[in-house]
C-alpha positions in Angstrom: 0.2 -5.9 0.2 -3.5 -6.0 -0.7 -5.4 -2.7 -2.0 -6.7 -0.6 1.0 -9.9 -0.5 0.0 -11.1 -3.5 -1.3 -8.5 -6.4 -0.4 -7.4 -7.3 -3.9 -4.2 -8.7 -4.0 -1.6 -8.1 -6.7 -0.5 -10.2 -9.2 2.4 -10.7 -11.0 2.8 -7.5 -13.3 2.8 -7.6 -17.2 5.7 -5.7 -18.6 5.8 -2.1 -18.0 4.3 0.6 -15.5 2.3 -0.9 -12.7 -1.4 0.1 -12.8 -1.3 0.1 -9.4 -0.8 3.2 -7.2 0.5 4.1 -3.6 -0.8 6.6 -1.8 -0.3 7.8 2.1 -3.8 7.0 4.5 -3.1 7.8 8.4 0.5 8.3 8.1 0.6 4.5 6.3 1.5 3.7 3.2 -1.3 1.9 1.0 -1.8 0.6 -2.2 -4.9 1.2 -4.6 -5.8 -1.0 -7.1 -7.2 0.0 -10.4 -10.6 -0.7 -9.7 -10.7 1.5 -6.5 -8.5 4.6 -8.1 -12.2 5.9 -9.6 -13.5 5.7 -6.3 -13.4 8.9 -3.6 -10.8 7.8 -1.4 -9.7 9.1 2.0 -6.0 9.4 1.3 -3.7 12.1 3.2 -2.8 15.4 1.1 0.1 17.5 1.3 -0.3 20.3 3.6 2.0 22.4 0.8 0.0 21.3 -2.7 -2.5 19.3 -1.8 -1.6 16.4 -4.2 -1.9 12.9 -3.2 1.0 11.7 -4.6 2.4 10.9 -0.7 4.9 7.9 -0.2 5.8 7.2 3.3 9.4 5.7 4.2 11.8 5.6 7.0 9.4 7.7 9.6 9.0 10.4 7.5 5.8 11.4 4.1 7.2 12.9 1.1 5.0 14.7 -1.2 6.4 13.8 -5.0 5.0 16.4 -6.5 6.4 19.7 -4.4 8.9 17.8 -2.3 7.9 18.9 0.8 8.5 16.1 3.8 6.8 15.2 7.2 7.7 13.4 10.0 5.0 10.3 9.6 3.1 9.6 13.4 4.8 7.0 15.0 3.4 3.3 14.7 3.1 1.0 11.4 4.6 2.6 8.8 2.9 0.3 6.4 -0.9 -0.8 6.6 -1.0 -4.4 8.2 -3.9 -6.8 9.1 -4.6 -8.1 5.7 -7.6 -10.8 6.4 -6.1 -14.3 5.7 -2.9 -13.7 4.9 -0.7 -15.5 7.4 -3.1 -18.5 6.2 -1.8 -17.8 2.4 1.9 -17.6 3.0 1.4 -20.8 5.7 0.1 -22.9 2.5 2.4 -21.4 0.2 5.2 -22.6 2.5 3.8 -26.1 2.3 3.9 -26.2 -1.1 7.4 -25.2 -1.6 8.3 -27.3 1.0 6.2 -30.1 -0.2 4.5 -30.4 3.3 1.0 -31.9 3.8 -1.7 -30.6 5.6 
């Protein structure tokens, strides 16, 4: 999944902690890569804490720092729409598969 607000893809992770962070826009889990994390992003808040520290899964938004929970809206749990990616994974396919183009 590329970062929400600028498209960056991930790459394979060194070692360790991620740099990368998830956060909760429109009831959707995103990611946010660590170029955009010192932007001012629109990500939801907890209505108990106000943190950002949202993850969405299984219909419902979890707040991880206070615990409280939310049914998520119904629709795409998980932002979707990437530009060019079902053009990626078709030529990755071909190159595991050895196909030509």
């Amino acid at each position: 999944m590329p970062c929400f607000n600028c498209g960056a893809r991930q790459s394979d992770p060194a070692r360790g902690v991620s740099t990368w962070k998830r956060g909760v826009q429109a009831d959707r889990q995103v990611l946010i890569c660590p170029n955009c994390q010192t932007h001012e992003l629109t990500l939801d808040r907890c209505s108990a804490c106000g943190s950002l520290e949202l993850v969405c899964r299984l219909g419902e938004v979890e707040c991880r720092s206070c615990g409280a929970t939310r049914e998520a809206a119904p629709g795409d749990l998980v932002a979707s729409g990437a530009p060019g990616l079902s053009d990626e994974v078709q030529a990755a396919l071909d190159r595991v598969l050895k196909r030509r183009s």
